[in-house]
N, C-alpha and C positions, 0 to 999 in steps of 0.2 A: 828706769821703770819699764819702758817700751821694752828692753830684753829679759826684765823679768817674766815679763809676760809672755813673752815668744820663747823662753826657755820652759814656763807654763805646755803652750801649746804643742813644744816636739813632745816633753814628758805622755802627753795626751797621746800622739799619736803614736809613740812608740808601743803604749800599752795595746790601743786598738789591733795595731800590727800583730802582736805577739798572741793574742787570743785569736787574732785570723787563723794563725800558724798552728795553732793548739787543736782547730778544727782540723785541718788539712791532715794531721797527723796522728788524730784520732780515727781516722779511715784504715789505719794499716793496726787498728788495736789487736793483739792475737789471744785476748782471752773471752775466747771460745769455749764451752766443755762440749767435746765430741762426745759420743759413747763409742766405747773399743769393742768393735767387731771383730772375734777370733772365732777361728774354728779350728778343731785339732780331729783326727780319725785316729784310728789303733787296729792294726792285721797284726797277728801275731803268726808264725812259721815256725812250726806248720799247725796246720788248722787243729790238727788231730795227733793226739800218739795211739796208735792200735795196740804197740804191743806194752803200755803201761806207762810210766812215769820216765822224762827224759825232759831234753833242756828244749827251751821255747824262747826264740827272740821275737820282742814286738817292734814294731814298726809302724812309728810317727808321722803323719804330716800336719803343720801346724800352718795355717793362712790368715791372711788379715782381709777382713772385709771392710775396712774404713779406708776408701780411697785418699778423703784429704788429709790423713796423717799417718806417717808411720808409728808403730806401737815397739812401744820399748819395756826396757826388763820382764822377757817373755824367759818364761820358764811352762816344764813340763816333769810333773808326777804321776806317777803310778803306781796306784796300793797294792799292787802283789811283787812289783819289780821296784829295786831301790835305786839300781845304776845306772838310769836314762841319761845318755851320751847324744851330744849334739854332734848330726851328721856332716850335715851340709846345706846351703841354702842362702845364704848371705851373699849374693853376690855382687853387692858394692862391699863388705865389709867395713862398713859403718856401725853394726851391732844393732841396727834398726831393721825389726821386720815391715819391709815395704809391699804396699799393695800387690806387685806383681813379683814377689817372691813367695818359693812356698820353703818352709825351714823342716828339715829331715831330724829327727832321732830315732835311735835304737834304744833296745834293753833285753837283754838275755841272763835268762832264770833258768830252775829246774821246778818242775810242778810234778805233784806226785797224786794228784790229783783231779777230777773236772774241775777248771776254775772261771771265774767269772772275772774281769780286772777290770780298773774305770780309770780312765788315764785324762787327765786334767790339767790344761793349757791356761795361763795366764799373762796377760799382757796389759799395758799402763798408758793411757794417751792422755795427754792433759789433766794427771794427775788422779783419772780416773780409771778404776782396775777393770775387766773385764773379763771372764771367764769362758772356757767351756771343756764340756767332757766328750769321752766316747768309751763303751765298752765293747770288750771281746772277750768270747769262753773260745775255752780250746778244751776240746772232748780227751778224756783218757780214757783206754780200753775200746776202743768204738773205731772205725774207720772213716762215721759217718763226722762231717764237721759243723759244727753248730748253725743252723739255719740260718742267723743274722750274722752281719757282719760289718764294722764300722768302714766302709769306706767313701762316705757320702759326709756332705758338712749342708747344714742349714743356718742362717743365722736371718734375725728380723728384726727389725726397730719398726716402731709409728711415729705417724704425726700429725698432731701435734703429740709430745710427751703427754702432756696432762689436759683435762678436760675443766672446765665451768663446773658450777653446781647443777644446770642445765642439761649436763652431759651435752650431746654434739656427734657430727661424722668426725671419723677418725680413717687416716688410711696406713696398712703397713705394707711393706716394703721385706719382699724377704731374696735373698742370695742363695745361690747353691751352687756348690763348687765340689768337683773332682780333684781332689791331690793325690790321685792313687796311681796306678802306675798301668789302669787299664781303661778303656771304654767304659762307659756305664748307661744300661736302656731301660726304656718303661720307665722313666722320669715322673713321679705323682708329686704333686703338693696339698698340702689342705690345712687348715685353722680351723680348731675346734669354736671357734666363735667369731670365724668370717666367711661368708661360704662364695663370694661371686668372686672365685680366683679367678686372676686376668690369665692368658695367653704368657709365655717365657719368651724371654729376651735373651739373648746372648750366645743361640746356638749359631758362631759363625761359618759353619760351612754345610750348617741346614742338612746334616747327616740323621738326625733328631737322634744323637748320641750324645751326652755327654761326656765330651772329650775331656782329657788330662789338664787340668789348669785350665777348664773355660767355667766361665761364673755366667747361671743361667738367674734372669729376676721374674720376679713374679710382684705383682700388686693384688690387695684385696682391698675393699672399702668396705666399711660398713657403719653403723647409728650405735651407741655405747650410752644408755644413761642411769648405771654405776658402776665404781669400781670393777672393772672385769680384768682375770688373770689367765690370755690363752694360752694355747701350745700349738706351734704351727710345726705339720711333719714333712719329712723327704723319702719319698719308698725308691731304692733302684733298683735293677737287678742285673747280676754276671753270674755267667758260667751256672745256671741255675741258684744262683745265691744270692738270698736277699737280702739287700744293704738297706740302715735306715737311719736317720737321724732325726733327733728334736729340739728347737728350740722355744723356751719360755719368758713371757714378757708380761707384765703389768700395768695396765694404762690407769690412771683416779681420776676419776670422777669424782667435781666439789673439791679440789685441790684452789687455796683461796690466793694460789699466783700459778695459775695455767699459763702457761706460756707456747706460744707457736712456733717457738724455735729453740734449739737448744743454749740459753745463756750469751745469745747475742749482747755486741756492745751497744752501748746508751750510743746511736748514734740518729743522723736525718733531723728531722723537723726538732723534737722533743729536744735535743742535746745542743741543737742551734738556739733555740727560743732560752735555753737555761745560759747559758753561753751570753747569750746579749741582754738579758739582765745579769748578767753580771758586769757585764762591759760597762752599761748606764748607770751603774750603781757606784763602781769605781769613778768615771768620769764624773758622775754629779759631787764626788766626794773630795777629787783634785780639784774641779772649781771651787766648789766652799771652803777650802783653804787655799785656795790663791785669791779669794775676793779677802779673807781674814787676812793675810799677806798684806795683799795691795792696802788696806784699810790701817793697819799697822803702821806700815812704810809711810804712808801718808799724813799719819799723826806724828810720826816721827819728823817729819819735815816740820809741821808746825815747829 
């Protein structure tokens, strides 16, 4: 009977053990949903045809702004050009665009025309797609080249994602990055519906240029109480030419599971506490069948 019992007691401990274990390794959980931060630009060469319709190659740069993950099945179209060719930019050749790559395409057409083109990046992080665009006209007939010109990326998240029915402060968080192949000065930022933009982060050699591949940040805070959808913009400028980009975000307000993080795991106090009632529940339940045991065994004996 004495080892029935003590074979009782390992069975107990073994279980305890193994839900210790379950926590421990619920620390390394990886489902997380990021949101995929892309930005793509588009210069097309040459800016202009004067003397009328002739061929026009565009020219890609596509970035990732989501530092803790790389973004995969990244593709790149454009509604006026069909045969976007990946240049170059991978350079672990992994097939994952990583934070500090920036990934090169081409596409060369004939345009017989002024045309306007919208050239549209997509990329996939934790099963979640992400988007963005950029346009470029290329003037025909004209010498002069269209005022704007995409060689500027903005991108923004907040946070928290979603708000109470209370609404609440919210802060976003926005990037800006040069993938182009020059300088770029007179750096502006601004949110149609946040206005105390902070100070820019990341000009490392304080030229107050944005350099090639430097990612400049910006913060804004501000009070949100409903549903608000803004649009935060990037003005630069070269060679007299002005670059601009926009990115749009939606924050809800009254969303009835706001969360403060993106899809974090059940873990900490909450996941411990569920965790050891469960523990107690099994345990109280291998006793009461090992006292029915022992009580059996004992009638048996009679």
């Amino acid at each position: 009977m004495s080892r029935l019992i003590k074979n009782i007691f390992i069975l107990i401990a073994i279980v305890v053990f193994s839900f210790g274990a379950k926590n421990v390794y619920a620390q390394t959980n990886n489902d997380i949903s990021f949101i995929p931060l892309i930005g793509i630009t588009s210069v097309p060469e040459p800016l202009a045809l004067p003397k009328g319709s002739g061929k026009v190659t565009y020219h890609y740069a596509v970035k990732n702004f989501l530092k803790e993950i790389p973004l995969v099945n990244v593709s790149v179209v454009d509604d006026k050009c069909n045969h976007v060719k990946f240049i170059e930019g991978d350079d672990n050749n992994n097939s994952n665009l990583d934070y500090n790559e920036t990934w090169r395409y081409s596409c060369t057409t004939t345009l017989f025309e002024t045309t306007r083109s919208t050239a549209t990046a997509t990329g996939t992080a934790h099963g979640i797609i992400g988007t963005d665009q950029a346009s470029a006209t290329v003037i025909i007939n004209s010498n002069n080249p269209a005022p704007l010109v995409s060689i500027v990326n903005i991108t923004k998240i907040a946070y928290p994602l979603s708000l109470p029915p209370e609404g609440g402060q919210i802060t976003f968080t926005y990037k800006v990055n040069n993938p182009g192949t020059v300088p770029l000065n007179n750096i502006s930022v601004s949110d149609d519906a946040c206005g105390a933009m902070s100070g820019k982060l990341g000009d490392t050699n304080n030229n107050n240029l944005l350099d090639i591949n430097e990612v400049w940040i910006y913060t804004c805070t501000t009070t949100l109480k409903q549903t608000t959808t803004n649009t935060a913009t990037v003005t630069a400028f070269y060679n007299g030419l002005q670059a601009n980009d926009s990115a749009t975000l939606t924050v809800k307000v009254g969303n009835p599971i706001a969360q403060s993080s993106p899809n974090f795991p059940n873990e900490g106090a909450l996941a411990v506490n569920s965790n050891f009632k469960t523990i107690v529940w099994i345990i109280l339940s291998i006793i009461l069948a090992a006292l029915i045991i022992f009580f059996i065994f004992k009638k048996s004996k009679k």
